[in-house]
N, C-alpha and C positions, 0 to 999 in steps of 0.2 A: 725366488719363485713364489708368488703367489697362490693364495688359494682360491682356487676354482669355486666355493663357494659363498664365499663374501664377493657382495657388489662392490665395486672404486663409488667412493661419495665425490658428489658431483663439489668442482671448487665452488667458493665463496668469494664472493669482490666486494668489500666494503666501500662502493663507491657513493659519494651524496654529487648530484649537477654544480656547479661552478655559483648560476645566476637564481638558484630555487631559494627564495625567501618566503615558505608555503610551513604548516604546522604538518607536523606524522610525513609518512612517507611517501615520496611522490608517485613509486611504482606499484602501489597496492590499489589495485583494481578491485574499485567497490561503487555499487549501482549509487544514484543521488537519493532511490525512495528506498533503499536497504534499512533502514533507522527506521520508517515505519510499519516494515515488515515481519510478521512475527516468524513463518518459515524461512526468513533468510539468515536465521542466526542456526547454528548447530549445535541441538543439545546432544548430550553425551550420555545415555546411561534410561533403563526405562522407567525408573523413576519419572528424570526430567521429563523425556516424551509423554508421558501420560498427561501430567501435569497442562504441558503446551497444548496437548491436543484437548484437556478440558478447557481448558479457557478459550482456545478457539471455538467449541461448542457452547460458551455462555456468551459469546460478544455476541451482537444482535447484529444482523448483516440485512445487505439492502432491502427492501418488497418485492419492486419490481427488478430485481433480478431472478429473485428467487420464481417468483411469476413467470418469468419470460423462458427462464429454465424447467419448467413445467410444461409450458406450454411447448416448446421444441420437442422435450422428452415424449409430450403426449402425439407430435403430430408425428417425429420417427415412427412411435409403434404402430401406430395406424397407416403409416405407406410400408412400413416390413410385411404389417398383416396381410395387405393389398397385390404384394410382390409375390408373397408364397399363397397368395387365393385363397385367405381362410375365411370363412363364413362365418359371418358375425350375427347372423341371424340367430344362432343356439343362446344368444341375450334378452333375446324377447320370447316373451309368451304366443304362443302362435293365435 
């Protein structure tokens, strides 16, 4: 009898293809731009995180992206404002 609360582990098949003359393995599904991506590895522990996330914050990332994402953000809040009819006149001096 079994116990109810342990899982069955799932089998294993050692198997390698017949005609694969390739390095590492052929069934590990990994992207071609993964190698130069920094959030596609996984750090463990928040140490590490920290760390990743400061050097993502010292690389220096594009202009005009960062531009273009400004400008999207700013013309969103100006049709929300637009939608819910707020009056933007309270910005000027009368």
């Amino acid at each position: 009898m079994r116990n109810p609360l342990k899982l069955r582990k799932n089998k294993n098949f050692d198997y390698t293809p017949r005609y694969y003359k390739g390095e590492g393995n052929p069934y590990k599904i990994e992207h071609k731009l993964d190698q130069f991506r920094s959030t596609a590895h996984t750090n463990r522990g928040l140490k590490n995180k920290f760390t990743s996330a400061m050097d993502d914050l010292q690389t220096e990332g594009d202009r005009n992206l960062k531009i273009r994402f400004w400008i999207i953000v700013a013309v969103l809040i100006l049709l929300f404002l637009f939608i819910i009819d707020f009056d933007l006149s309270i910005f000027w001096n009368p």
